[in-house]
N, C-alpha and C positions, 0 to 999 in steps of 0.2 A: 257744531250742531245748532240749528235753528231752535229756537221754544219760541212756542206757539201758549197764549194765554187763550183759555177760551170763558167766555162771563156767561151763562144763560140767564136764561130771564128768569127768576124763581117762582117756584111753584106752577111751572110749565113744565109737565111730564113729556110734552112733544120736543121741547127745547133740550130736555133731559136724555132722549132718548139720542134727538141729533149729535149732540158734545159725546154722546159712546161711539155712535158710528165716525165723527168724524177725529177723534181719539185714535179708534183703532185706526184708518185712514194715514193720520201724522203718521201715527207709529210706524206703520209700513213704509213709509218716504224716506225714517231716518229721522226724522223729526221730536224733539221731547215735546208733548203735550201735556198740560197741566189746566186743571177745570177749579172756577174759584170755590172754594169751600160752604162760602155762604151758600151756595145753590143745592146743597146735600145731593149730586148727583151721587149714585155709589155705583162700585166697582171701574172706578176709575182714577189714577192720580190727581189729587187736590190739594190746595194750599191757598192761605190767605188771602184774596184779593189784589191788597197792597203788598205784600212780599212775588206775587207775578208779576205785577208793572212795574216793578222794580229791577227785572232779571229778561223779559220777555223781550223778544225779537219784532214781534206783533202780538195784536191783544183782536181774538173774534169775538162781536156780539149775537149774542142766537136768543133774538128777540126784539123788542120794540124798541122806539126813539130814549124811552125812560133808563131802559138799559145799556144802552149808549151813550147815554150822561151819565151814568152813574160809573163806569166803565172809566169817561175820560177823566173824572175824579179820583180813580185812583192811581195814576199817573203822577202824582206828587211832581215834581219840579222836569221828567222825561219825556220827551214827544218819542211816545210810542204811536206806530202807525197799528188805526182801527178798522177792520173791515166788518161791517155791519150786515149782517142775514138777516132779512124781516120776519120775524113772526109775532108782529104786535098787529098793529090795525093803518095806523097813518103812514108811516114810515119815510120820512121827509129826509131822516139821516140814514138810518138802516136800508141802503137802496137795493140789495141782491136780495132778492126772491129766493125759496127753499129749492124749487127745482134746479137750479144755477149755481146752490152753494159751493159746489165741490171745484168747477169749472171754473172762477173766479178763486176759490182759495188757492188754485192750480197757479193762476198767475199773479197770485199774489205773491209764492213763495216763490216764484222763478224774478220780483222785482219788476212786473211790467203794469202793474196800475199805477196812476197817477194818486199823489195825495195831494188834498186838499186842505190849505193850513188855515184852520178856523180860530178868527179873536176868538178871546178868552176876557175876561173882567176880575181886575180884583176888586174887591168889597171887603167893606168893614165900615161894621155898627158901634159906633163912640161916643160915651159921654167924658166929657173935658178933652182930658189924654185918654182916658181910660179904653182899652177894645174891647169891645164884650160880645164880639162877632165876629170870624173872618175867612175868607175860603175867596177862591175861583171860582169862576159860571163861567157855563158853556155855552146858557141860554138868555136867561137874567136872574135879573134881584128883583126881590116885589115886595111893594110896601104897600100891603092891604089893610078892612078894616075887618074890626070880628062881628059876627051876624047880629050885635045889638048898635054897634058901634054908630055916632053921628058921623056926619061927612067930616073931614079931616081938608086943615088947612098947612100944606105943606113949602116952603121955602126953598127954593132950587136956585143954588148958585152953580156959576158953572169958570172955570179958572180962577175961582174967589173973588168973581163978581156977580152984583145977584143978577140973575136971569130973567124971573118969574114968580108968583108965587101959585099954586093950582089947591083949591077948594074941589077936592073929587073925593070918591069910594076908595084913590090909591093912586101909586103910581108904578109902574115897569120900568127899567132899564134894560136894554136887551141889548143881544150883540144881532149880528147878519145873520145868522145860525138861528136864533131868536126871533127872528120877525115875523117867523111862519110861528111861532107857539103860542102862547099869551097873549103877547103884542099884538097880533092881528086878529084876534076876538076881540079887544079892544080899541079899532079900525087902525090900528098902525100901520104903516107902508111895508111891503114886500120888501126885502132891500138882498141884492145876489150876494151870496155869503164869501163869492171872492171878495167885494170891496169892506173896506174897514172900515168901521164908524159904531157913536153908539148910541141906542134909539131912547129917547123918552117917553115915554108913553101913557099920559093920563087913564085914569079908570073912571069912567063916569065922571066928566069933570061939571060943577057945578054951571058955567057957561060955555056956550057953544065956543066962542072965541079962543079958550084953553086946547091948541090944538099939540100934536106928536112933534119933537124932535130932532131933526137927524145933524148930531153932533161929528167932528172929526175923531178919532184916537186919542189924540194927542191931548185931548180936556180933557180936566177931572172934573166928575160931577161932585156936586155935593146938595143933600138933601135932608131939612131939618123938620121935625117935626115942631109945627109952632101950637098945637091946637092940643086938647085935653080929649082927644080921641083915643078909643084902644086900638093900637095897632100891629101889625105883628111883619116884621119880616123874614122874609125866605128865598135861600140860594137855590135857585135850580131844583124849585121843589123837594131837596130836600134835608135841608136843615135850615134852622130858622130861630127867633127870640121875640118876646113883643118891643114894641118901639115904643118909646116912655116918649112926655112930653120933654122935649129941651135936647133932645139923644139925637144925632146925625149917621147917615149915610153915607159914605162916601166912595167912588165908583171912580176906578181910572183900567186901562191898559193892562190886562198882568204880562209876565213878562214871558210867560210860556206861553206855547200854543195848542190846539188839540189838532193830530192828522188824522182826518177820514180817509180813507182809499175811497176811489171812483168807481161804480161800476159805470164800464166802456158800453156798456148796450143801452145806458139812461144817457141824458142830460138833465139840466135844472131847471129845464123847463116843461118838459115831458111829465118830469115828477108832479109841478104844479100843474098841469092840466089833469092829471090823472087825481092827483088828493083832491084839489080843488072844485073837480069837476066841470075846469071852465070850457067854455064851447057848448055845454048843455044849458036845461032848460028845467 
C-alpha cells in the first residue's frame, strides 16, 4: 500500500478543506492517507509530521513555498519525494496549481513525474567546539542585524582560507533553490536549481565593491562575527539564535537531498516569467 503524507498550510481552511477531499480521493485508489497533526484538520487521519516522513511514500504540500520547506524539514535523514499544490502567493516550489491537483497527484502515484534533487546545506552556529545551532536549509542561513543593531563586520573564510571580510546589515547563504528568495531581494544571481553551488550574499554591504558569491559544493564556508553587533541567525526562516561576537557559521554540503516532483505542464523558466513578471513593464 502507498502512504501518502499530506502537510497543509496551517490555518488555511481552503488547504483544510482540500487534504479532506483529497483524503477521501487516496482513500478510494487504495491508498493510506495521513494529514500532519499540526494543521488541526479534523475528521480525518493524522499523525506527527516527523513520524509521516518517516513512513511516507510521498509527502503533498497544499500550500505555499513556506510550507514546502517546512515539509522538506521533516524529512530527517529520507528523500522523500514532494509534490507541491500552490495555494500561497509566489510559488517558485509549489508549481501545480489547485485546478490540476488531482491530475498530477494521478501521475504522481502511477511514478511518471520527474524529481528534481535540490542541494541542501548543513549549518552550524559555534563557539570554540561548542554547537549551539544546527539543522539543513533548503533555502539558506542568514545572518542579520536586529532593528537597533550597527552595521556588522563579518569574516568569510572559505576552505579555511580567508576570503573577504564584508561590513553589511548581514549576509545569506543560499543554495540554487534559494536564489529566487532572500537572495535575490538582495540582488543576488538567479542560479537554475539543477546546478549545485552555494551563493553568498551580502545585505546592504557597506561598499559597492562587496559583491555575491557563487561558490562550488564542494567548499565549506565559514563565517565569523568579528564586530560587537547584535545579530541573530536563521535556518530557512525558521529557527534561529543570536550570533555573539567571536561565535562562527559554518556552511558546507548536507549529505541528503530534498526531491520536488515536476510539474510536466511548467518549466523554470515559465515559473520566472510568470513570478517575475519578466517581459512586462
Amino acid at each position: 500500500m502507498t502512504t501518502v503524507g499530506l502537510v497543509p498550510r496551517i490555518g488555511r481552511e481552503e488547504a483544510a478543506e482540500l487534504a479532506r477531499e483529497m483524503v477521501r480521493w487516496l482513500q478510494a485508489r487504495g491508498a493510506e492517507a495521513v494529514v500532519e497533526e499540526e494543521a488541526a484538520v479534523t475528521g480525518v487521519p493524522v499523525a506527527p509530521g516527523c513520524d509521516i516522513a518517516a513512513r511516507a511514500d510521498l509527502l503533498v504540500v497544499l500550500g505555499g513555498d513556506g510550507t514546502l520547506i517546512h515539509a522538506a524539514g521533516l524529512c530527517g535523514g529520507r528523500e522523500v519525494p514532494i509534490l507541491g499544490i500552490n495555494m500561497g502567493t509566489m510559488g517558485f516550489l509549489t508549481e501545480v496549481p489547485r485546478d490540476r491537483a488531482f491530475p498530477i497527484l494521478e501521475k504522481a502515484l502511477k511514478g511518471e513525474l520527474v524529481a528534481s534533487r535540490r542541494l541542501m546545506l548543513a549549518v552550524e552556529v559555534r563557539h570554540r567546539d561548542e554547537v549551539l545551532l544546527a539543522g539543513d536549509v533548503l533555502n539558506d542561513a542568514v545572518i542579520s542585524k536586529n532593528a537597533v543593531s550597527r552595521l556588522a563586520t563579518l569574516e568569510v573564510s572559505v576552505d579555511g582560507r580567508s576570503a573577504t571580510v564584508y561590513e553589511a546589515d548581514g549576509l545569506i547563504v543560499a543554495t540554487p533553490t534559494g536564489s529566487t528568495a532572500y537572495s535575490l531581494s538582495a540582488a543576488g544571481p538567479i542560479v537554475h536549481p539543477s546546478l549545485d553551488a552555494i551563493l553568498v550574499t551580502p545585505i546592504c554591504p557597506h561598499a559597492l565593491t562587496q559583491r555575491p558569491l557563487v561558490l562550488p559544493p564542494t567548499m565549506a564556508v565559514r563565517v565569523r562575527l568579528a564586530s560587537a553587533s547584535e545579530m541573530f541567525v536563521t535556518l530557512d526562516g525558521a529557527r534561529g539564535r543570536p550570533l555573539e561576537l567571536g561565535e562562527e557559521v559554518l556552511i558546507k554540503q548536507a549529505q541528503k537531498r530534498t526531491l520536488i516532483l515536476r510539474n510536466p505542464d511548467v518549466d523554470h523558466f515559465s515559473i520566472l516569467r510568470q513570478k517575475l513578471r519578466w517581459g512586462t513593464r
